[in-house]
C-alpha positions as CSV (number, residue, x, y, z in Angstrom):
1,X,13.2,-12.8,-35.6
2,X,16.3,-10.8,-35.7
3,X,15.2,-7.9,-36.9
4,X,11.7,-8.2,-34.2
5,X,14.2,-8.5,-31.3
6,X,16.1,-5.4,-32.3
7,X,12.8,-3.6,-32.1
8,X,11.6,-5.0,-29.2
9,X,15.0,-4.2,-27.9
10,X,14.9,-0.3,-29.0
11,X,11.6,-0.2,-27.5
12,X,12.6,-1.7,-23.7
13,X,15.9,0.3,-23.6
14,X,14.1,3.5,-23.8
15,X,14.5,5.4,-20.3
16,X,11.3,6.3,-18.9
17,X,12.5,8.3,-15.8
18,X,15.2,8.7,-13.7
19,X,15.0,7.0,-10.6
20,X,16.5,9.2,-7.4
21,X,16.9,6.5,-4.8
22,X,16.3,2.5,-5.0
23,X,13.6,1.0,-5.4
24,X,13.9,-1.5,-2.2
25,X,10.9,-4.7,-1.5
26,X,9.7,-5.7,1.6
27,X,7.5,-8.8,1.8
28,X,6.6,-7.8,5.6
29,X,5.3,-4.0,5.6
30,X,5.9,-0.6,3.3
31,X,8.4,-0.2,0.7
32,X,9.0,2.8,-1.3
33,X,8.5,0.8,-4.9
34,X,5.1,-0.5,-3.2
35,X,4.5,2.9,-2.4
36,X,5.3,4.3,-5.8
37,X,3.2,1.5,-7.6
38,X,-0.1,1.5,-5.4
39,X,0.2,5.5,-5.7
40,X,0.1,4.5,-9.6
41,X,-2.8,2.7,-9.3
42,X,-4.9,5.0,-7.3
43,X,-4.1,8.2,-9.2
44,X,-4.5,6.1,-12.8
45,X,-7.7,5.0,-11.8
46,X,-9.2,8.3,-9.9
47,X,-9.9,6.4,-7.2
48,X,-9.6,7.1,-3.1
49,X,-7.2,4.2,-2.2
50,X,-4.7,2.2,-3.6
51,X,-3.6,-1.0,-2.9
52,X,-0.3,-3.5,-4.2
53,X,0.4,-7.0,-3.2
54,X,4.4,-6.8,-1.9
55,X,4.7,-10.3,-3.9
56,X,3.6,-8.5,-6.9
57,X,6.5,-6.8,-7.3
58,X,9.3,-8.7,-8.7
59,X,12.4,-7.3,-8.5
60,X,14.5,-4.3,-6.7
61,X,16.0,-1.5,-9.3
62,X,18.8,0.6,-8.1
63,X,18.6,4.4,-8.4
64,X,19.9,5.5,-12.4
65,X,17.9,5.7,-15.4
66,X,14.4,4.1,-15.1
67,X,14.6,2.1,-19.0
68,X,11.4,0.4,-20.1
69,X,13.3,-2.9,-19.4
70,X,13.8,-2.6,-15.9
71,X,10.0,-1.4,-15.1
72,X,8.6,-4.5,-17.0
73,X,11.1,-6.3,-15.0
74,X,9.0,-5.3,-11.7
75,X,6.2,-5.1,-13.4
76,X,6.2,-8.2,-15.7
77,X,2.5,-9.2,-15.3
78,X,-0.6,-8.4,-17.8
79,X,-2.9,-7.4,-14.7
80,X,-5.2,-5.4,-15.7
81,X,-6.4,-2.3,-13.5
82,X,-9.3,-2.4,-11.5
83,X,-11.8,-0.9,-9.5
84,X,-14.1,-1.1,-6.4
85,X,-16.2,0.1,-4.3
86,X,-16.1,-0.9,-0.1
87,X,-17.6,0.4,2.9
88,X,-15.1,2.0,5.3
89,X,-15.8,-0.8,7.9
90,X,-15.2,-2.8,5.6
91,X,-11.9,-1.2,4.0
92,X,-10.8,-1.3,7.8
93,X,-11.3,-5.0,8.2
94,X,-9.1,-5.3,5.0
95,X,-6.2,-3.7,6.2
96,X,-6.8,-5.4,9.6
97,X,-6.8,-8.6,7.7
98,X,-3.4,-7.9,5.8
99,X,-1.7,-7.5,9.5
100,X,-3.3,-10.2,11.3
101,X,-1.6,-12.5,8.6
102,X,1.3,-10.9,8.8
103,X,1.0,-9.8,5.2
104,X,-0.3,-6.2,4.8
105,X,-1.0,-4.7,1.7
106,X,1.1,-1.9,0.2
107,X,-1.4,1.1,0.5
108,X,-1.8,4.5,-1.0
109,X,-4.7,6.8,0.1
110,X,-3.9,5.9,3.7
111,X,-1.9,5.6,7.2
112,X,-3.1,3.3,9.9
113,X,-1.4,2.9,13.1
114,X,-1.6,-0.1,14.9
115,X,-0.4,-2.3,17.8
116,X,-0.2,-6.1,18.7
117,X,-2.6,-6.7,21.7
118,X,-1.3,-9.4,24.2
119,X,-3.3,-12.0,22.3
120,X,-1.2,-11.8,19.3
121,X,-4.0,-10.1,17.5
122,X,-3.8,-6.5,15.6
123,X,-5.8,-3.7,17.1
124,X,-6.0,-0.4,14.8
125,X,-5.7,2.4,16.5
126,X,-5.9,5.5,14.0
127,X,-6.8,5.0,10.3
128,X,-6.9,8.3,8.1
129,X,-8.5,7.8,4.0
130,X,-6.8,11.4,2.4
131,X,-5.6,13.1,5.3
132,X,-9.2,12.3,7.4
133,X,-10.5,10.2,10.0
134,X,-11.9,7.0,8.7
135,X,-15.6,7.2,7.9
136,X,-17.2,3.5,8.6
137,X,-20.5,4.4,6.8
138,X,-18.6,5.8,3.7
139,X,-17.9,4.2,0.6
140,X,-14.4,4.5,-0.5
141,X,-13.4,3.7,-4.1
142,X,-10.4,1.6,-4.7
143,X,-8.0,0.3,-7.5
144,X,-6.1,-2.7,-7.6
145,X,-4.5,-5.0,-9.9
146,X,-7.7,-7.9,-11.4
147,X,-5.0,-10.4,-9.7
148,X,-5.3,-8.8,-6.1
149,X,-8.9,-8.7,-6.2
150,X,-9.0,-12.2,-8.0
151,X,-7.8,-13.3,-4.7
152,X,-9.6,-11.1,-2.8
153,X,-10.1,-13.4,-0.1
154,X,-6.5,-14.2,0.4
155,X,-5.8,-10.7,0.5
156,X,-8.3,-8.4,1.8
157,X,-10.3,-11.1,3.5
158,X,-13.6,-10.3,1.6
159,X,-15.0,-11.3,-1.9
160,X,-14.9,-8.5,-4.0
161,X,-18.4,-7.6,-5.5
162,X,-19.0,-5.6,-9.0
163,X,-15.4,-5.0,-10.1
164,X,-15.0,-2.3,-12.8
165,X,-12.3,-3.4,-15.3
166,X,-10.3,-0.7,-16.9
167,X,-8.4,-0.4,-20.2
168,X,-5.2,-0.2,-18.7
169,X,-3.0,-2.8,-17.2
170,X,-1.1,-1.7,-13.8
171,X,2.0,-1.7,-15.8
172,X,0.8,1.2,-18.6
173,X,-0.4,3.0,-15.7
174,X,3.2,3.0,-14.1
175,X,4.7,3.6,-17.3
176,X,2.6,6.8,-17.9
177,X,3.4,7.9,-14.5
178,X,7.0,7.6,-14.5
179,X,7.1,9.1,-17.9
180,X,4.8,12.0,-16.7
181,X,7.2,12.3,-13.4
182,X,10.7,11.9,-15.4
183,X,12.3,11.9,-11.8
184,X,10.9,9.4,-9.3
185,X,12.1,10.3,-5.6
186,X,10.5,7.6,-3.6
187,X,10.6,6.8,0.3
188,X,9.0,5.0,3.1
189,X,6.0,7.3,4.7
190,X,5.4,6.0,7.5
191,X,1.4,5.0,5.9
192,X,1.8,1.5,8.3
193,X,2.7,2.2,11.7
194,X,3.0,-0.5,14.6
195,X,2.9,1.4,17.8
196,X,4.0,-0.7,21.4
């Protein structure tokens, strides 16, 4: 068992990256770790959006050396990664679901800005997929964790039909991007923006 652990242990102390500013969570909106991670996703898997639930990241990591340890920490989870294929009415309805629960997605591929109508219900008012206009009629390809679209009721507000599994789980795709990066400088875009 001993000697197991000590190679486990070589293994998880091994720094990955170096990490340039924290790596801060926010249950309620964008974070630059959600940003990072759903950015993981979407590039990993080739795909036109990304998107992270903010509960699937599980801890903070302060800015230093990134060690295997400390990814798997925020990362701890065999979910493998996954892809899909939605309509962009439908990938609007989606994100519109995340903010009338007051739980939006973290999201890569794209910036919204919204407002709160008097009703208390969201309202977007510009919604760009890689720098253009939403197309309604298009089909976007997105990646997620199999957890996320598991629940993709809970999260998206849809049932997510014909799911492609890949051979990766989310956290080998972040490992093989931090790796690939060796310095992470992460912040907060701006990709969710509530307007008055």
């Amino acid at each position: 068992v001993d000697s197991m652990q000590t190679e486990i242990d070589k293994d998880f102390n091994e720094v990955v990256a170096d990490l340039k500013e924290d790596w801060v969570r926010n249950s309620k909106g964008e974070s630059n770790i959600g940003n990072w991670i759903a950015d993981t996703q979407r590039d990993a898997a080739r795909a036109q959006v990304g998107f992270m639930n903010s509960g699937g990241i599980r801890t903070n990591v302060s800015a230093g050396p990134l060690t295997k340890r400390k990814l798997f920490e925020v990362l701890p989870f065999r979910s493998t990664l996954v892809t899909f294929q939605i309509s962009g009415k439908q990938l609007r309805e989606c994100v519109l679901h995340g903010l009338r629960n007051d739980d939006p997605l973290e999201l890569s591929g794209i910036r919204v800005q919204w407002k709160k109508k008097m009703d208390g219900s969201a309202e977007i008012l510009k919604m760009e997929v890689g720098g253009k206009p939403l197309n309604e009629k298009e089909n976007y390809i997105c990646a997620a964790s199999d957890f996320l679209v598991g629940q993709g009721k809970k999260y998206l507000g849809m049932e997510i039909p014909q799911a492609v599994f890949l051979k990766q789980t989310v956290f080998e795709a972040a490992e093989a991007a931090a790796r690939k990066a060796k310095i992470i400088s992460t912040k907060v875009e701006g990709r969710i923006v509530q307007v008055q």
